[in-house]
N, C-alpha and C positions, 0 to 999 in steps of 0.2 A: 504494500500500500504506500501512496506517494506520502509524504509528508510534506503540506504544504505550509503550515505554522512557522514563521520568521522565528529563529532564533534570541531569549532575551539574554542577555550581559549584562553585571553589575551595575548598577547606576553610580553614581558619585553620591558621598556620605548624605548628604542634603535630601536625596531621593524622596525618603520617607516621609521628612515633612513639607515636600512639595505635592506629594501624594493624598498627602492629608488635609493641606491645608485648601487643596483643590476639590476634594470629597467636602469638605467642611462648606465651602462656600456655595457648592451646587447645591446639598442641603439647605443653606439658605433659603435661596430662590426656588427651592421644593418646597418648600413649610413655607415661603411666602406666599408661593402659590395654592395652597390650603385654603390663605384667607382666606383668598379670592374666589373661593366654593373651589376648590379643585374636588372630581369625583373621588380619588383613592388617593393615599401614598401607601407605599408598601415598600418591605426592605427585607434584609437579611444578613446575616453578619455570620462568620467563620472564621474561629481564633482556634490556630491550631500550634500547637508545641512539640518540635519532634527533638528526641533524642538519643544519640549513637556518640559512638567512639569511631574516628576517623583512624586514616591509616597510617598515621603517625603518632598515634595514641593521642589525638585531641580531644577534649570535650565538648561535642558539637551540642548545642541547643538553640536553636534557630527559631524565635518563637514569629509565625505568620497571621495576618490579620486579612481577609479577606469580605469586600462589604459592598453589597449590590442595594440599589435604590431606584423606586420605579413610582413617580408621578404621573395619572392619568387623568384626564375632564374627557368623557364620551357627551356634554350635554349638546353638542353643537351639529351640524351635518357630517361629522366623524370624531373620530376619538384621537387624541393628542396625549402626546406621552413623551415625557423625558426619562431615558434611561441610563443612569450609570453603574458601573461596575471597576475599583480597582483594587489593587494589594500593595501590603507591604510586609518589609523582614527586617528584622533586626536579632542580631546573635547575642545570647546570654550567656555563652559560653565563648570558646575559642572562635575563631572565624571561619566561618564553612564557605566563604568568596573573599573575593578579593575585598573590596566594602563591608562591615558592619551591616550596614544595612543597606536597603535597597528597596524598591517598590516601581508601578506601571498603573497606568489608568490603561485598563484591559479594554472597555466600552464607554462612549459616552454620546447619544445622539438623543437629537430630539426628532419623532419619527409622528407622522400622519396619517392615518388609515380611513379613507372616506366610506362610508354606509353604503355605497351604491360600486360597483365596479369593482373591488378586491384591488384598489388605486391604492398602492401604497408609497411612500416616500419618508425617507430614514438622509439626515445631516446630521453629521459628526461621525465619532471614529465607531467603527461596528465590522460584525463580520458580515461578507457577503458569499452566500452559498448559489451558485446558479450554473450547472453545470460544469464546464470546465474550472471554473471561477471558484474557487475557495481561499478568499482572500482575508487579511481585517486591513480596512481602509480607513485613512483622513479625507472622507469624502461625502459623495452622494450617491445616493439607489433609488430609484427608481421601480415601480412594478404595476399593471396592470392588467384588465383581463380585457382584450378584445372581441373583434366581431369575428362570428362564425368558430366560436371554438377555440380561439389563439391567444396565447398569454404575452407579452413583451415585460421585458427584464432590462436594466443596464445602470450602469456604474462608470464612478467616474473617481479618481481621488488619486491621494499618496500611500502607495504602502506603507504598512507601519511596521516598519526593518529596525530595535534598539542595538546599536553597534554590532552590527552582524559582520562575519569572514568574509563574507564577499556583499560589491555592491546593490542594493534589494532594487535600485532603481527612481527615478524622481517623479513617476507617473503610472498609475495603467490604469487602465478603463477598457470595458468590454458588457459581453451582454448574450441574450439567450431569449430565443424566438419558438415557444410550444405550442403545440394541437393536442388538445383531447377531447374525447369523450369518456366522460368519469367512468362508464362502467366494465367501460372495455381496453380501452389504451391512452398514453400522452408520452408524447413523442418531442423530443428537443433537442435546437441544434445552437451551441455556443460556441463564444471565440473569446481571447482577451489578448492584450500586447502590455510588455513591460518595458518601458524605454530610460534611457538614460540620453539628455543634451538632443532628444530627436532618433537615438540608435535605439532599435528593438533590442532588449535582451532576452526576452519574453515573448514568442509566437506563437499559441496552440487554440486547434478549435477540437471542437467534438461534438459528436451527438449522445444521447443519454436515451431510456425509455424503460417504459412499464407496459408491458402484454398480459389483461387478464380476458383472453378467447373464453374460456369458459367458466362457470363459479369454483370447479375444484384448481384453475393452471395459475398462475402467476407467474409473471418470466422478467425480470431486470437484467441491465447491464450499460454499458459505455463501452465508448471508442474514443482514445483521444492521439489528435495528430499536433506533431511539431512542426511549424513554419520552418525554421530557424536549420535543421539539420533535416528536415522534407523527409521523416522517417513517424510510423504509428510508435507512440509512446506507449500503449497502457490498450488491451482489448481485455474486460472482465464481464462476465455472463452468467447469472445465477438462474433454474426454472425450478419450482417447487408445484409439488402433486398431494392435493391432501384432498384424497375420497373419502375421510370420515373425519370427524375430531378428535376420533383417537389415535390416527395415524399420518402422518407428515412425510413423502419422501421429495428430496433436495439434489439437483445436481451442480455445479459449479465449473466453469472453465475460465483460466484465466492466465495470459500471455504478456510478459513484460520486456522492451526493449530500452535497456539499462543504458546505452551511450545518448537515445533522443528521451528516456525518463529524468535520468538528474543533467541534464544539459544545463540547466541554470539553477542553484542550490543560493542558500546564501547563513551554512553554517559548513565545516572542514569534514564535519561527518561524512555527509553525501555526498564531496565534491569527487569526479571523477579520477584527480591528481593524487590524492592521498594513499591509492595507492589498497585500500582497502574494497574501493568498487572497481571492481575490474570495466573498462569501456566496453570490448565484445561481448561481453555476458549477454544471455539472454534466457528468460523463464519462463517454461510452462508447467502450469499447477489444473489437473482437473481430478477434482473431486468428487465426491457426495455423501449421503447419511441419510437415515432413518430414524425417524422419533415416532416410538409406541407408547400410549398412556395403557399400560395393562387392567389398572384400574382409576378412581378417582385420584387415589393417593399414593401411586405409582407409578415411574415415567423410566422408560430406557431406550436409549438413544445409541446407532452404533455409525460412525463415518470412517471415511477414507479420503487421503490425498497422495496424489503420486507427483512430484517434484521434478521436471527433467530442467537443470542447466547445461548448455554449450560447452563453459568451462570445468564449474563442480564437478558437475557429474548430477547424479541422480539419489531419488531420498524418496521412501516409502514413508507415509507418515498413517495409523489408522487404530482406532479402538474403540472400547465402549465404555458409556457411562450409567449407571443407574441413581434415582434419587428417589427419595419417598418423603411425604408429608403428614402428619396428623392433623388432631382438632386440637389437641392442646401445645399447638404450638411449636414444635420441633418439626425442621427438617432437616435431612442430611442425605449424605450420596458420595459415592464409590466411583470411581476409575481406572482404568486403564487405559496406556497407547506406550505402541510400540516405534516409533524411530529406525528407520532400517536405509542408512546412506551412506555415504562414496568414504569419509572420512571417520575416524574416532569419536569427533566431540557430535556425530549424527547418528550413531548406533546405540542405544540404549532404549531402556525399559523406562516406562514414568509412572507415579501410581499417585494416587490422592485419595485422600477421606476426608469428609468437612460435616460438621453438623453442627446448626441454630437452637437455641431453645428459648423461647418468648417464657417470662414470668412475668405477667401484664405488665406495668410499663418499664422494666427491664427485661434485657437481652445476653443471651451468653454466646459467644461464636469459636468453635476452634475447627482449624484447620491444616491438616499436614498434607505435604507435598516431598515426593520424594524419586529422585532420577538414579536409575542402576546402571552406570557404564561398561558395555563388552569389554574395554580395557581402560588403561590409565589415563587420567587426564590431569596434569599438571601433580600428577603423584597419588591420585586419588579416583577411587572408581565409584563412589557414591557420594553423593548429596543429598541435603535434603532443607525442608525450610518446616517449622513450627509456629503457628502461630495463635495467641490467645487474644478476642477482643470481646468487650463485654460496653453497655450501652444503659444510658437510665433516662427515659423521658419524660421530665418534671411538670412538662404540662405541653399542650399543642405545639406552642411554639418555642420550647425551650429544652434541649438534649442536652449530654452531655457522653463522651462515650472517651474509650481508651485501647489498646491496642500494645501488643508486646509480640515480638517476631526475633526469632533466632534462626541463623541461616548458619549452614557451611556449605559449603560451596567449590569449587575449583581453584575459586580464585583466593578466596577466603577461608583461615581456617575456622575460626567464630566470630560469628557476627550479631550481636543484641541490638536491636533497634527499639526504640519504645515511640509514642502516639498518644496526646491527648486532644480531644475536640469538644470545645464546648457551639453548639449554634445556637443561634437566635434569630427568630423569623419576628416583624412587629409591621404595624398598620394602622391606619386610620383613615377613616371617609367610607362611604356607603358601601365600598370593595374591600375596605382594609380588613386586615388578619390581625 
C-alpha cells in the first residue's frame, strides 16, 4: 500500500506553544461563536503518556496531548462548521527527538455543506481523499453532485510537507469526475500534479470503482498511472460473494510497479536511492479467504496470499482464524499462518490468542503474539510480544485506560513498553455531547 502521508520532523522548542496558543485562540472564536446561537460545539481531547526504555538505556516519557474541536450553525440554507484538530509532545523524561517538544495543527478549515446538491466546500488545511488524490492540503475542495448521475471533485492548495527529505512541492491541485447509480455501480476517473517553480514533480491519474451487478457480488478496485515515468503505478482489485450472512467469500489481486510507485516520496524511507527499494522490483499479490459465522457467537475465517517479486522471489502467506463471543461480555480468538518464502526472516510459523472481558464499565484485554522461525535470525529463532490492557469508563464521555507490552524480538532482546490514556469527549448547543 502506497503511503501517501508527508513525513512530520521535530518542530523547534517553541512548537508546543505555538500549537497551543493557536488551539486556544480558535477556541475563542468557537465559544464566540456560541453567543451568536451557534447550533453545536463539540470536542474531544486525548492525553496520552507512553513509557519505554530507549536503546541506550534512556528514560523515554513523552507525554502527548491531542485535541479536536468542531463548531456547527445548520440554521441557514446549509450547515457551517469550523473544524480543528492538532497535537503536541513534550518529554518528561530523556529526549525521544531531537526537540523536547514539538507539536502540528493536523486540521483546521472552515467547511460548507449546502441542503440541496451534496455542494460541499472545505478552506483551510484538511485532508483531501478523491481518488488518486490522498492529500492534507493548505487549501481548497471543492464537491458536488451533478446532472444525470455525475459527481465533480477538485482541489487546489499547498501541500503540507513539515521539513521533509525531499522537496513535497509549492503546489498541487487536481480533481475526480464520477457516475453512478447507487445501486448498482460508481465509477471514477482522477488526476492530480505536484509542481515545484512551474516543474511537475507529481503526474498521476486513475480510475477507481464499485460493481455491485447483483445483491450477493460487490467488486472494488483502482488503476493508477504515472505521467512523469509513463508507466501503471499500482492495479488493486478486490470481489466479494456473500450468498448468506453466515458466509462471506473474498478474492483479491493486486500488482505493484515499485520504480513508477515511489517515483516521488518525500521521507528517505521510500526513496528509491536508499538502496532499500530496489527500482526493478515489481509485485504481485492474489489472494482470498473465507468467513463462516458457525453460529451466532462463533466466527472462523480461513485466507491465503501468494506473493510473487521479480527480484525477492516468492512468499506463500495463509491460515486460519477463529473467535467466539458471549452475552456476558468476553470475547476472544485463536490463530494461525504460516509464512513460506524465498528468505529466513519469510519462513516461519505465527500464532496468536487475545481475549476481552467487559465488567460493565471496565474492560480487561490480553493479548499474545508469537513468530516461530525455521532458523536463526539475528541469533534467535522465536519471538514473541505480551500484552496487558485494561480500561474504566467513568461516564459517557470520560475513559481512562492503560496498557503494558513486553516484546522480544530479533532485534530486541527485552523490550517493556507501558501506555496511559485518559479521553474526554464534551459539548454544548442542541448537538453537543
Amino acid at each position: 500500500m502506497k503511503i501517501k502521508e508527508r513525513k512530520t520532523t521535530p518542530a523547534p522548542p517553541g512548537a508546543c506553544k505555538a500549537v497551543a496558543s493557536i488551539l486556544l485562540a480558535c477556541s475563542l472564536v468557537v465559544l464566540g461563536h456560541q453567543s451568536a446561537d451557534a447550533t453545536a460545539i463539540n470536542g474531544n481531547s486525548e492525553t496520552i503518556l507512553r513509557m519505554r526504555e530507549g536503546v541506550f538505556d534512556e528514560n523515554l516519557f513523552p507525554l502527548y496531548e491531542y485535541l479536536n474541536l468542531s463548531a456547527s450553525d445548520a440554521a441557514g440554507p446549509g450547515a457551517i462548521s469550523l473544524e480543528i484538530g492538532g497535537w503536541g509532545r513534550v518529554d518528561l523524561g530523556d529526549r525521544s527527538f531531537e526537540h523536547r517538544t514539538d507539536g502540528d495543527i493536523q486540521y483546521g478549515f472552515l467547511s460548507y455543506r449546502a441542503n440541496r446538491g451534496n455542494f460541499t466546500a472545505n478552506a483551510g488545511r484538511q485532508w483531501v481523499v478523491e481518488g488518486v488524490g490522498t492529500e492534507r492540503i493548505d487549501g481548497l475542495y471543492l464537491r458536488t453532485d451533478l446532472l444525470g448521475g455525475f459527481t465533480g471533485a477538485a482541489y487546489v492548495g499547498n501541500p503540507v510537507v513539515t521539513q521533509p527529505d525531499f522537496d513535497g512541492g509549492d503546489l498541487i491541485y487536481g480533481g475526480r469526475l464520477a457516475h453512478s447509480m447507487p445501486k448498482y455501480y460508481s465509477i471514477g476517473v482522477s488526476a492530480l500534479r505536484n509542481q515545484v517553480n512551474g516543474e511537475g514533480i507529481r503526474e498521476e491519474e486513475g480510475v477507481d470503482l464499485w460493481l455491485h451487478p447483483v445483491a450477493m457480488v460487490d467488486i472494488t478496485g483502482r488503476s493508477t498511472y504515472n505521467s512523469l515515468t509513463k508507466g501503471w503505478m499500482e492495479h488493486a482489485y478486490t470481489a466479494s460473494f456473500t450468498p448468506t450472512e453466515a458466509l462471506r467469500v473474498s478474492a483479491s489481486l493486486q500488482n505493484v510497479h515499485y520504480e513508477d510507485y515511489f517515483y516521488q516520496v518525500t521521507t528517505n524511507t521510500l526513496s528509491l536511492t536508499n538502496g532499500f527499494i530496489a527500482p526493478d522490483e515489481e509485485m504481485w499479490n492474489v489472494g482470498g479467504s473465507v468467513g463462516f459465522n458457525a453460529t451466532k457467537n462463533i466466527g472462523l475465517s480461513a485466507e491465503y496470499n501468494r506473493y510473487e517479486y521479480d527480484l525477492a522471489g516468492r512468499a506463500d502467506y495463509y491460515g486460519v482464524t477463529g473467535n467466539f463471543s458471549t452475552t456476558t461480555g468476553l470475547a476472544a480468538g485463536l490463530s494461525f499462518h504460516r509464512m513460506d518464502g524465498s528468505t529466513d526472516r519469510l519462513r516461519y510459523n505465527q500464532y496468536r490468542a487475545w481475549a476481552t472481558q467487559k465488567f460493565g464499565p471496565a474492560d480487561l484485554t490480553l493479548d499474545f503474539f508469537d513468530v516461530d522461525f525455521d532458523g536463526s535470525i539475528s541469533g534467535r529463532e522465536n519471538t514473541f510480544s505480551l500484552a496487558a490492557a485494561a480500561g474504566y469508563d467513568f461516564s459517557r464521555n470520560l475513559r481512562v485506560a492503560a496498557d503494558v507490552d513486553y516484546i522480544r524480538s530479533a532485534d530486541f532482546d527485552n523490550e517493556l513498553r507501558g501506555l496511559i490514556r485518559l479521553s474526554y469527549a464534551f459539548g454544548v448547543g442542541k448537538e453537543g455531547k
